[in-house]
GUFITOR-430346 format. One line per 3 residues: number of its first residue (from 1); their letters; for each residue x, y, z of C-alpha. Coordinates in nm, 4 decimals. Layout:
<sites>
NUM> a> X Y Z ~ ...
</sites>
This chain:
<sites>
1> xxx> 0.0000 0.0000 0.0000 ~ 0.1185 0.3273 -0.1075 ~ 0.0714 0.6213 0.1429
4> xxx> 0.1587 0.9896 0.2233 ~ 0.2533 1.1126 0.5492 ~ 0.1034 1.4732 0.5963
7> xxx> 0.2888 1.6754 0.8627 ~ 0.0360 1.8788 1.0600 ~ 0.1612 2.2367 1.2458
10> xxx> 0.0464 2.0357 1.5914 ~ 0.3431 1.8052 1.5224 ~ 0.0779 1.5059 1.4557
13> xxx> -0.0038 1.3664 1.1252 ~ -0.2122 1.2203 0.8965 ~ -0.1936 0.9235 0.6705
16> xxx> -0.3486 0.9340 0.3118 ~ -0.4070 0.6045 0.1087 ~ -0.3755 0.5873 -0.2023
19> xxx> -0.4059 0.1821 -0.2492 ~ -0.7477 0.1091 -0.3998 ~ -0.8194 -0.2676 -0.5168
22> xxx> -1.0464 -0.3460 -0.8046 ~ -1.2219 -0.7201 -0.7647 ~ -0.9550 -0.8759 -0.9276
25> xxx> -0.7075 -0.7657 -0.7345 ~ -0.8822 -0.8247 -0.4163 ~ -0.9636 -1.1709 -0.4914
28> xxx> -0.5519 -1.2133 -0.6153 ~ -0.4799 -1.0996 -0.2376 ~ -0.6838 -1.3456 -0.0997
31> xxx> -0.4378 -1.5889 -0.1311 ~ -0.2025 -1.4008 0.1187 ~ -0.5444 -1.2754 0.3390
34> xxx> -0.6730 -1.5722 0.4007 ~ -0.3654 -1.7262 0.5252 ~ -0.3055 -1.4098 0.7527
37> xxx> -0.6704 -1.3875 0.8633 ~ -0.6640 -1.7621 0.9571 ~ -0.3945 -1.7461 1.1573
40> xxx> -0.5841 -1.4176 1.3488 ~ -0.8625 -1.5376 1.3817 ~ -0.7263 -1.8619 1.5688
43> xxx> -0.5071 -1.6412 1.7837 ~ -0.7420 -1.4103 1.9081 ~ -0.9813 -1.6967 2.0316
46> xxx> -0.6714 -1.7702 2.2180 ~ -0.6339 -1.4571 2.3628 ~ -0.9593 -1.5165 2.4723
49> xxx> -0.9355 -1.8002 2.6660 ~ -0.5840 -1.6882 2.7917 ~ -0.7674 -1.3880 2.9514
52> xxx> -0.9869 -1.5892 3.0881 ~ -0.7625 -1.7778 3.2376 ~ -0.5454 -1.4997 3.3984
55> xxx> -0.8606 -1.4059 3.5702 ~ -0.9404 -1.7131 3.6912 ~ -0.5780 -1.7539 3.8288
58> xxx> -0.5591 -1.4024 3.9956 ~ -0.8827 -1.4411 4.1537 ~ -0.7798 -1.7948 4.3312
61> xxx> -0.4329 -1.6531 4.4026 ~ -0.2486 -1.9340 4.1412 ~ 0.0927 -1.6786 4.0816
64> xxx> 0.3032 -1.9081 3.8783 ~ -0.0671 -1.9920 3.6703 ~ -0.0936 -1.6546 3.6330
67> xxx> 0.2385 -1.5543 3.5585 ~ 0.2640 -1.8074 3.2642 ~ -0.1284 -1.7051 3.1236
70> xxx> 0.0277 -1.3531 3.1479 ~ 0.3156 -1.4390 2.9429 ~ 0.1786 -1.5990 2.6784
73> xxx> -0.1421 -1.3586 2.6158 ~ 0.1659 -1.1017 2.5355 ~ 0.3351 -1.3757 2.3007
76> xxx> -0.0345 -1.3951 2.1494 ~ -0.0889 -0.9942 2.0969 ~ 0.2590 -0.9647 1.9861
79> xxx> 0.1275 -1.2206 1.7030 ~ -0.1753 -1.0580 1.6275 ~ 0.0266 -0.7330 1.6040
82> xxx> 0.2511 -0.8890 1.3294 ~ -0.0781 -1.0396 1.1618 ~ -0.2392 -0.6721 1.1225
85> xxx> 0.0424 -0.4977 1.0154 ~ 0.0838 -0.7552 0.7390 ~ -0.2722 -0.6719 0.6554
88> xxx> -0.2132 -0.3359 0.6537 ~ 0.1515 -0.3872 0.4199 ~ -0.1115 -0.5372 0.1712
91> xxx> -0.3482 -0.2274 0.1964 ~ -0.6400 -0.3902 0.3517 ~ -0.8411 -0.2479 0.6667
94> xxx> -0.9992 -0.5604 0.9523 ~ -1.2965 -0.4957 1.0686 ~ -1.3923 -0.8006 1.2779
97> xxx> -1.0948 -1.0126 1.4689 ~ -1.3465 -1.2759 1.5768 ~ -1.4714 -1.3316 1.2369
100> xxx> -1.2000 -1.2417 1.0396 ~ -1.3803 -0.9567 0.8214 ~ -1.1704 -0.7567 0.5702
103> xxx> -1.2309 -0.4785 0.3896 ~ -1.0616 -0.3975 0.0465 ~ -1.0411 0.0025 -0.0068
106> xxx> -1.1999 0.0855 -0.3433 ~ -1.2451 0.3912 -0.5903 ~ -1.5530 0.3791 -0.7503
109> xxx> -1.7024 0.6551 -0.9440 ~ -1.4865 0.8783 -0.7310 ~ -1.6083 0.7730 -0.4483
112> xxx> -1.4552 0.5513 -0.2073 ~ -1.6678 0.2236 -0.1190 ~ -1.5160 -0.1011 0.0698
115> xxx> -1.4978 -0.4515 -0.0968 ~ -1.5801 -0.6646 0.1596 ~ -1.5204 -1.0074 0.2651
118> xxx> -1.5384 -1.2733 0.5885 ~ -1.2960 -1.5409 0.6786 ~ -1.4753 -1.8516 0.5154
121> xxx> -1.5763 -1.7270 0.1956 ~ -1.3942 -1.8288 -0.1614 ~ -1.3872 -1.4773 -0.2905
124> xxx> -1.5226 -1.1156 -0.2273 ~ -1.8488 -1.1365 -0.3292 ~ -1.9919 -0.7756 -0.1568
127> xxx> -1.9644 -0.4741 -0.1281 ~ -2.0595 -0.1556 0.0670 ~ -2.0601 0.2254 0.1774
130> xxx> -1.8131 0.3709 0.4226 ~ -2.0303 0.4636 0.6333 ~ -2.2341 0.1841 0.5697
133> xxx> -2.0187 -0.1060 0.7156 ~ -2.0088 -0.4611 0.6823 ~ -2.3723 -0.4882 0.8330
136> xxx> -2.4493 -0.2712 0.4847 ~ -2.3011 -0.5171 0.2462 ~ -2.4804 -0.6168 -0.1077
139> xxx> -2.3370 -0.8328 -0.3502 ~ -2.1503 -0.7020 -0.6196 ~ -2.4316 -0.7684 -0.8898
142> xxx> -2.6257 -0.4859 -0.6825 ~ -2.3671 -0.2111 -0.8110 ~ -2.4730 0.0114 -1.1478
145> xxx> -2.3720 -0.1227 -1.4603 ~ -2.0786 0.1745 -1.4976 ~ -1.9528 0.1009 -1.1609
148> xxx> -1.9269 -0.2753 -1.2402 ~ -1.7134 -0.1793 -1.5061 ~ -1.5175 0.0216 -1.3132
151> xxx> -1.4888 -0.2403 -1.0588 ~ -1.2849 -0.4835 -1.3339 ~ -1.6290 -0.6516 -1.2570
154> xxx> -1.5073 -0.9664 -1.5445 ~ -1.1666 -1.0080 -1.3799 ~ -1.2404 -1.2361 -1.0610
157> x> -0.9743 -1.4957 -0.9134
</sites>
């Protein structure tokens, strides 16, 4: 993913993408995504049950329990850390860690609009609004004739 850094007078800034995927090139990624999304997916169920284990430990006083529940829920974020910036090298935005959504950043008729798609399925097959969300999604077919087109509607993985 290609970005610009803007340097703001407060001393903060602001990131600007300018990676957009067409359908084809979404569903190429896949092969990569899914991999990555797999392997978050399974480690923050872990993270789940790790924290629930450090709680159990604390509240019955089990230290050395506790200690090595504590120790590997870091090992686990530290993981999930590597899995989202890899997602984020590849210039796509996660939405859901439980269920693994994904959205694809696409130009459309100048406006921007996510591809969208959930850990499970063979391609992306929907699409939404920003502001919209995943809960917003419609399938492709459901986008103008023009915008199909400008989609690379024909070239699919």
């Amino acid at each position: 993913m290609t970005a610009v850094d803007y340097g703001m007078d407060d001393g903060s800034s602001v990131e600007c993408r300018l990676r957009y995927f067409n359908v084809g090139e979404a569903n190429r990624s896949l092969v990569l995504v899914k991999r990555i999304v797999a392997d978050m997916v399974r480690y923050y169920a872990r993270l789940s049950d790790l924290q629930e284990t450090l709680e159990a430990a604390a509240a019955c006083g089990a230290r050395k329990q506790s200690d090595t529940a504590r120790e590997e829920l870091l090992r686990t974020v530290e993981k999930l850390q590597t899995c989202l910036e890899e997602l984020e090298d590849i210039g796509v935005e996660l939405k859901d860690w439980s269920r693994g959504i994904v959205d694809f950043p696409c130009m459309v008729d100048g406006q921007e609009v996510f591809l969208c798609w959930e850990y499970g399925q063979d391609q992306v097959s929907f699409w939404h609004e920003v502001q919209d969300g995943y809960a917003g999604k419609q399938p492709l077919t459901t986008l103008p004739r023009q915008r199909q087109y400008a989609l690379d509607w024909q070239e699919t993985a």
